[in-house]
C-alpha positions as CSV (number, residue, x, y, z in Angstrom):
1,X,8.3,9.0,16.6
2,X,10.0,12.2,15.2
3,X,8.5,15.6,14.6
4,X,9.0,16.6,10.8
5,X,8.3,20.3,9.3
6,X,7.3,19.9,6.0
7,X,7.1,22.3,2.9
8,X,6.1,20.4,-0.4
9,X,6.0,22.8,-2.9
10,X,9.1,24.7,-3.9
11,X,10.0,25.5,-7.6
12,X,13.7,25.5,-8.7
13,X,14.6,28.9,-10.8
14,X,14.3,27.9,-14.6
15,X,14.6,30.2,-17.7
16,X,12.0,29.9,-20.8
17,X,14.0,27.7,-22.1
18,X,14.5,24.9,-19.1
19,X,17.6,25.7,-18.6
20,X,19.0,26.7,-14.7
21,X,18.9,30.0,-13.9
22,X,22.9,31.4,-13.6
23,X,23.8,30.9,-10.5
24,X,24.6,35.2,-8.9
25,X,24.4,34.5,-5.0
26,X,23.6,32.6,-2.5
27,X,19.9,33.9,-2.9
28,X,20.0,32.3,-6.4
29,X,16.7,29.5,-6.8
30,X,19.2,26.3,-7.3
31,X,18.7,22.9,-6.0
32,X,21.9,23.5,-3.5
33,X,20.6,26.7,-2.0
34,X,17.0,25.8,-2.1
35,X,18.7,22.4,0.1
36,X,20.7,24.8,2.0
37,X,18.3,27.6,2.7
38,X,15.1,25.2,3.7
39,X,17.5,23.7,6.3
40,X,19.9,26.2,7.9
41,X,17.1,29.1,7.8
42,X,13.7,27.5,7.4
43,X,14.1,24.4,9.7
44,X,12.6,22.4,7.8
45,X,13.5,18.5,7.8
46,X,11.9,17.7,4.2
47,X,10.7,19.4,1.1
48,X,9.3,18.6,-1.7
49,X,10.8,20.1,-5.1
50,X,8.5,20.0,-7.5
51,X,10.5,20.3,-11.3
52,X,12.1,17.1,-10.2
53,X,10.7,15.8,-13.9
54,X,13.0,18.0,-15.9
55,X,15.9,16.1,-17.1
56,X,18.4,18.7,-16.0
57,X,17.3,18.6,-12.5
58,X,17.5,15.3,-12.6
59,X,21.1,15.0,-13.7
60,X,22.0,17.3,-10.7
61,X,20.6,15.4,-8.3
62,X,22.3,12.2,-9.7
63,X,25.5,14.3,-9.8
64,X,25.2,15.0,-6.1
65,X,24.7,11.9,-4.9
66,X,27.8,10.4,-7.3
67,X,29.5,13.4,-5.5
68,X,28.8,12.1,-1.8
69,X,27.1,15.3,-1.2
70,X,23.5,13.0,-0.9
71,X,21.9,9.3,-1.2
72,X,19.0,7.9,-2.3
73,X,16.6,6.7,0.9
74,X,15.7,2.9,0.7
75,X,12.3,3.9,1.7
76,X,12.2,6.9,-1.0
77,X,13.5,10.5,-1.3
78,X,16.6,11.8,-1.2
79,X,19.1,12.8,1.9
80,X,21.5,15.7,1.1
81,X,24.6,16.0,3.4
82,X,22.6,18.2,5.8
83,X,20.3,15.5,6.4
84,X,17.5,17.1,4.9
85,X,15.1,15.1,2.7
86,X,14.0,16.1,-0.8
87,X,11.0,14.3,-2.4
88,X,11.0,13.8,-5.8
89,X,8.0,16.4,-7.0
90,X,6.2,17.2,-10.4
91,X,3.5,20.2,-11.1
92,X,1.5,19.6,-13.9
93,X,-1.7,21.4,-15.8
94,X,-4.5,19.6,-16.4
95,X,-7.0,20.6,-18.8
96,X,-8.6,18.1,-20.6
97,X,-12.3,17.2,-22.1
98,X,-13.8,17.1,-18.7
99,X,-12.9,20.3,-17.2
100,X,-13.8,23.9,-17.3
101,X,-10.6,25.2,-16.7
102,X,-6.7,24.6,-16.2
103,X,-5.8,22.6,-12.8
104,X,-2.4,22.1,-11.1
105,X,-1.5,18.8,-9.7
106,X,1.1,17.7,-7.2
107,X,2.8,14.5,-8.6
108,X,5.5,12.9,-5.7
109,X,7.5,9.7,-7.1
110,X,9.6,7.6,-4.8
111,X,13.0,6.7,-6.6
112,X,14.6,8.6,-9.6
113,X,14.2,5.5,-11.4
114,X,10.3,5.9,-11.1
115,X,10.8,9.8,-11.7
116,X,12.6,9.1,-14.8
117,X,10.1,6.6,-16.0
118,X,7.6,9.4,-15.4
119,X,9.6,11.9,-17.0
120,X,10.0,9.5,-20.6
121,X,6.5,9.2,-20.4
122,X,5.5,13.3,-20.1
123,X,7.7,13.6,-22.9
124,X,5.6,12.7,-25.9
125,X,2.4,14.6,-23.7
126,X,4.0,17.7,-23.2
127,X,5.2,20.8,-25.3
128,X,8.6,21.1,-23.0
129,X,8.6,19.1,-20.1
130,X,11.9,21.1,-19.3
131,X,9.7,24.1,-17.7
132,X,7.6,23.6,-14.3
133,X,3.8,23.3,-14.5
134,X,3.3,22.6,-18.0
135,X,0.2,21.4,-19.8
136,X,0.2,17.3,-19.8
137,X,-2.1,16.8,-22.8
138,X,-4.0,14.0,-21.9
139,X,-7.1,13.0,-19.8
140,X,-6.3,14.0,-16.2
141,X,-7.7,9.8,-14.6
142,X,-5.0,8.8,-17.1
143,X,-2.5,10.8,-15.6
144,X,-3.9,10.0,-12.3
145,X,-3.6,5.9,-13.2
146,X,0.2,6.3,-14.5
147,X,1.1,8.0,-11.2
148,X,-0.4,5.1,-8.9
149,X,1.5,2.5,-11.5
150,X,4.7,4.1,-9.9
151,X,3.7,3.6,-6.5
152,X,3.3,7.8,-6.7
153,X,1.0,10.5,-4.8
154,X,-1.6,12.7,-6.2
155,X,-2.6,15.8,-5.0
156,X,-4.5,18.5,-6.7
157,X,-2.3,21.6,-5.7
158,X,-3.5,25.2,-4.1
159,X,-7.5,23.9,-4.9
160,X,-9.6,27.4,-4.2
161,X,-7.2,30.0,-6.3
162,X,-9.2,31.2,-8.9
163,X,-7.0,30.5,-11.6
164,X,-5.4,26.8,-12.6
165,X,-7.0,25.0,-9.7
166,X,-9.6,22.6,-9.6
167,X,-12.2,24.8,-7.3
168,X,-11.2,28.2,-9.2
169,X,-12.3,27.3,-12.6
170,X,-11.6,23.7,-13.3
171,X,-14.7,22.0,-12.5
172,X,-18.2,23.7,-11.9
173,X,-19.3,22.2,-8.4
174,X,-16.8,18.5,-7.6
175,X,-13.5,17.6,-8.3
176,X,-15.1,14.4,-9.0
177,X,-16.0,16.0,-12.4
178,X,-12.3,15.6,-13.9
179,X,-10.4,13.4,-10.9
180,X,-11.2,9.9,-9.5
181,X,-11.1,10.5,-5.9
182,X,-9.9,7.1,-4.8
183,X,-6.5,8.4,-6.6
184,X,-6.0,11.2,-5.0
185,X,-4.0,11.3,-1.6
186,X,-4.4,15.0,0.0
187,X,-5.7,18.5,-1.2
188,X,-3.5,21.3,-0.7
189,X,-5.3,24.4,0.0
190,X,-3.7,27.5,-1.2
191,X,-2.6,30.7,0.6
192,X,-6.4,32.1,0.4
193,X,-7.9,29.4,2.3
194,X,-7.4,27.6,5.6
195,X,-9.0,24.2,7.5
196,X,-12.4,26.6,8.6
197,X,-12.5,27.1,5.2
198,X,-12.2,23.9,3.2
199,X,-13.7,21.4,5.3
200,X,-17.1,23.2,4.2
201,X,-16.6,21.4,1.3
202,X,-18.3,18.0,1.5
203,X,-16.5,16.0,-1.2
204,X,-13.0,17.1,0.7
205,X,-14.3,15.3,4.0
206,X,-12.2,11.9,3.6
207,X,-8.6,13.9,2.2
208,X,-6.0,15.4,4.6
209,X,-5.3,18.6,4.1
210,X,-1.5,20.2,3.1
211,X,-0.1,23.7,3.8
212,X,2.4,24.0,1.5
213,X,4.3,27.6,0.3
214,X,4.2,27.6,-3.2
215,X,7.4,29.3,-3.3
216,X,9.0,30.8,-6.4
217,X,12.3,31.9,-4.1
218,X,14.3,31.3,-1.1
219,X,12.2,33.6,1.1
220,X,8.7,32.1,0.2
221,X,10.2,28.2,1.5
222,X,8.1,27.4,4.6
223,X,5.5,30.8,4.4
224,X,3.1,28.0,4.9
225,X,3.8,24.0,6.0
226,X,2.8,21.1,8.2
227,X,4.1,19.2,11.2
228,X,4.4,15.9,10.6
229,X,4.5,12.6,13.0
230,X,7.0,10.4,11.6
231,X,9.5,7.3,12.4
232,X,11.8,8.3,9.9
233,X,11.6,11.3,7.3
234,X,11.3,9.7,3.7
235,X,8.8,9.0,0.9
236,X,7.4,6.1,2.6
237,X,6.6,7.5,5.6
238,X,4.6,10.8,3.9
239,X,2.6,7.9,2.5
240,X,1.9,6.8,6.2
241,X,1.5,10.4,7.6
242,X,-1.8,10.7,4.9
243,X,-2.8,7.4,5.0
244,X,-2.5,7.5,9.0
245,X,-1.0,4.7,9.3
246,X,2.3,3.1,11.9
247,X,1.1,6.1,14.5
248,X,2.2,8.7,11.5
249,X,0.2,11.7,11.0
250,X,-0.2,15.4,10.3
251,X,0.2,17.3,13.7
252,X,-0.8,20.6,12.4
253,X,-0.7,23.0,9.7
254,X,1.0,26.3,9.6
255,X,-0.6,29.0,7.1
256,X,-1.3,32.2,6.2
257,X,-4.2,34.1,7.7
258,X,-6.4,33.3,4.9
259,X,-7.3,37.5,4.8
260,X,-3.3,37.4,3.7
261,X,-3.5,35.4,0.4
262,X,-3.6,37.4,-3.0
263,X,-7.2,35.6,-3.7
264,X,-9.3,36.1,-0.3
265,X,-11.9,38.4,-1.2
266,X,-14.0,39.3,-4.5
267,X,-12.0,42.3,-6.2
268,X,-11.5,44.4,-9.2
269,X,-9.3,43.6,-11.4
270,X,-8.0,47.1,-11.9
271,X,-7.5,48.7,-8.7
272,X,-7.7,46.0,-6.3
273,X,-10.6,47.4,-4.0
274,X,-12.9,44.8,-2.9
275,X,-16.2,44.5,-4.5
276,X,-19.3,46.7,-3.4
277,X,-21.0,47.3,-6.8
278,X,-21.6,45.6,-10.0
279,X,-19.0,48.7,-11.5
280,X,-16.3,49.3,-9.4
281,X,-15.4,52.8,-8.1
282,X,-12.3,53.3,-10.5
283,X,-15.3,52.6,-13.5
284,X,-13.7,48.9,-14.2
285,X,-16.3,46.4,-14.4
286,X,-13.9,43.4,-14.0
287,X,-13.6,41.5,-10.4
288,X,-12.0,38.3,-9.8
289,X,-13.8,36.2,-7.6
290,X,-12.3,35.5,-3.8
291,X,-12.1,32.2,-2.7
292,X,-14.1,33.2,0.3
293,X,-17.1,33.6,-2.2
294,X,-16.1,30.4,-4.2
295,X,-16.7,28.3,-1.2
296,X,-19.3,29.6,0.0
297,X,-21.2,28.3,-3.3
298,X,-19.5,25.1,-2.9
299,X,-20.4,24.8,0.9
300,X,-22.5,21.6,2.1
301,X,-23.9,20.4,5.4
302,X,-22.2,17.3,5.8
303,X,-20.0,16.0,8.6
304,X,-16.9,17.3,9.6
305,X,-14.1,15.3,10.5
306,X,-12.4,16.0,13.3
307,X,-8.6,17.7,11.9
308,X,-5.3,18.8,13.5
309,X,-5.2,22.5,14.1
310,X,-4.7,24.9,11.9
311,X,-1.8,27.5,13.4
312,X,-2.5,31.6,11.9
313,X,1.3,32.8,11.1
314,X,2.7,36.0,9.9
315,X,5.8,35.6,8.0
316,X,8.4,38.0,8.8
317,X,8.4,40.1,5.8
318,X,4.6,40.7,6.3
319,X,6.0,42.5,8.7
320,X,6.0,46.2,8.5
321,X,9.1,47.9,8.9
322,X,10.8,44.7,8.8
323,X,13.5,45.6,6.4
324,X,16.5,42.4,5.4
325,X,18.9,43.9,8.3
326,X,16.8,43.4,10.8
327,X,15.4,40.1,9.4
328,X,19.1,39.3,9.4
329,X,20.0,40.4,12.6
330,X,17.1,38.3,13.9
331,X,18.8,35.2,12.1
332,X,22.0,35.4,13.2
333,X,20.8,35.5,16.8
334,X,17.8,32.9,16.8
335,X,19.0,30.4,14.1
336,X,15.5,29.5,12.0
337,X,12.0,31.4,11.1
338,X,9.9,29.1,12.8
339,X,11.8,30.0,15.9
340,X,11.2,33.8,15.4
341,X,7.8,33.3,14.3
342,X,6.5,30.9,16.8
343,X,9.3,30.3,19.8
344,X,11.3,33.5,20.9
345,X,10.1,35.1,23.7
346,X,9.4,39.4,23.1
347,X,11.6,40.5,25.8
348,X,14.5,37.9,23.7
349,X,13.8,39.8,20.9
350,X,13.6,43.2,22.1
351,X,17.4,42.6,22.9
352,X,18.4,42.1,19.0
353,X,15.2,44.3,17.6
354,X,13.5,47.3,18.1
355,X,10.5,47.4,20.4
356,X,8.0,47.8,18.2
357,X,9.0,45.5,15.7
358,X,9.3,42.9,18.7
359,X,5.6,44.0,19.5
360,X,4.5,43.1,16.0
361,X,5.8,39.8,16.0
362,X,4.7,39.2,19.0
363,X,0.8,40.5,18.5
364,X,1.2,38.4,15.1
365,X,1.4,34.8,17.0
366,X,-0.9,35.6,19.1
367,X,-3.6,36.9,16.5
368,X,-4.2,40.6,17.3
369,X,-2.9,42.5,14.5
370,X,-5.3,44.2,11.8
371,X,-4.7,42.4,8.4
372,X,-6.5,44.1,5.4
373,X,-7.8,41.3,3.1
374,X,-6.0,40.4,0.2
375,X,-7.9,40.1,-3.2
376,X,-7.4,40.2,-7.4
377,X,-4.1,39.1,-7.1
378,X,-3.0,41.6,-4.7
379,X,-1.6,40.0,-0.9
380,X,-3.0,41.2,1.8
381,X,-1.3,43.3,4.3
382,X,-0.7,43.6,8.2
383,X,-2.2,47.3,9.6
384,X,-1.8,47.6,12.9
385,X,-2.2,45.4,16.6
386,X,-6.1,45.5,17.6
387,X,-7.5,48.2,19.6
């Protein structure tokens, strides 16, 4: 059994019209960097790309493995030269008769023979399936049923953010409303929310949960993940890691402090400031709803199942005074993020890093630092170590 660190949900740069971005730097959102990046920096041992539909994307990843620079897994995914392991990902809006609002779904498809299947079929139900998290106009259990004909996953993505999920505004109380639920495989929870948080839920009680980044560039790759028991790292054994079964299974999930994520609390629109009156103090009468209120309508009383932990982390730019030579610096000496973040001992990094940056990191794994609550879609921000 092998311990696997596991980010799901990372976009590859596109411009409006589908195409790659131009590649300017190593920092550029490309399939290689983004393999590159998530393994040499990030340390993680499989992602999950999720514009793997576009038919551009696909071509590269065919291209790469024609190249000898990757292979296709006999148990599903792909292995780039680095070892690391992409899944075959898909984002997708749902909006159809049954909901109140636009939801995002996870799609994860074995081969590129099932993703290009998938693909052909999104064509004639999409405006431009070249472009990430498009609108699939048709009923969201039909979408749901053509994924399981492909042997695929379903998981509603980032489920308390108040816009395009299926708590923010998609259905009024259950995701029942819009999804079957024996077709869906996990939840992902979103920056804004954490385990303490969603297994309030009732109607969540059966799915594992996913901490996944959502990341729109290099840095954002692993701000949240899971740690994964596995035998090998593939599509087939994700399956068994959510399905718990041949010993596989989630070992914990890494996240934001919920008080981080740009959603957590009930704010104004305007000016950010949480919510104290019905007219905020700038005079703007607007607030978007936190997903710390959301759930608290949703809440139930039913039984909790027992879960693996959920770890609090600080990623190193919420760092203050954190600036890229010193995150850098910290690099080049201690190989990957989650060994900064989690590992390195303070008096090891007071020997690359300032002392109060070392304190900082080190109050931020071990919980005592003041975050201000995020809110409106504004992140939160780190203050200062507890009194």
């Amino acid at each position: 059994m092998q311990k696997a660190f596991v980010d799901l949900h990372i976009h590859i740069g596109r411009t409006k019209t589908g195409k790659a971005v131009k590649i300017t730097g190593s920092k550029t959102l490309t399939l290689q960097n983004i393999v590159d990046f998530a393994s040499s920096v990030k340390g993680l041992h499989m992602i999950g790309v999720i514009d793997c539909h576009v038919p551009e994307v696909i071509s590269e990843i065919e291209e790469a493995i024609q190249n000898g620079f990757a292979r296709e897994h006999e148990d599903g995914g792909i292995v780039f030269s680095n070892n690391l392991v992409v899944l075959l990902g898909s984002e997708i809006e749902v909006y159809d008769e049954h909901s109140s609002g636009p939801i995002h779904v996870l799609v994860y498809l074995p081969t590129i023979h099932k993703m290009k299947q998938f693909s052909e079929w999104l064509a004639s139900k999409m405006k431009n399936r070249n472009l990430s998290s498009q609108r699939i106009y048709e009923n969201g259990i039909v979408l749901q049923e053509k994924v399981k004909s492909l042997k695929g996953l379903f998981i509603p993505a980032h489920v308390f953010t108040p816009f395009k999920s299926v708590y923010g505004k998609g259905v009024k109380q259950k995701m029942s409303e819009v999804f079957r639920l024996d077709l869906i495989d996990a939840v992902e929870l979103g920056l804004s929310s954490d385990t303490s948080m969603a297994e309030q839920i009732n109607e969540l009680s059966e799915f594992p949960f996913l901490t996944n980044s959502d990341a729109h560039s290099l840095e954002k790759i692993a701000r949240e993940y899971q740690v994964m028991a596995m035998n090998d790292f593939s599509f087939a054994e994700l399956q068994n890691v959510l399905q718990e079964k041949k010993g596989c299974h989630i070992i914990a999930n890494y996240g934001l402090n919920p008080k981080l994520g740009k959603y957590y609390t009930t704010s104004c629109a305007k000016c950010y400031k949480q919510k104290c009156a019905d007219v905020c103090h700038c005079g703007h009468r607007q607030f978007i709803k936190g997903v710390s209120e959301r759930i608290k309508e949703l809440r139930g009383e039913g039984n909790r199942k027992e879960r693996p932990p959920y770890i609090h982390q600080i990623p190193l730019e919420f760092i203050p005074k954190l600036g890229p030579k010193t995150l850098q610096a910290l690099r080049d000496h201690f190989r990957t993020d989650m060994d900064i973040i989690h590992h390195v001992s303070k008096s090891q990094l007071q020997a690359v890093v300032k002392d109060n940056i070392a304190t900082l990191i080190d109050q931020a794994r071990l919980g005592k630092l003041v975050v201000e609550e995020g809110g409106a879609g504004r992140y939160g921000k780190v203050k200062r170590e507890e009194a």
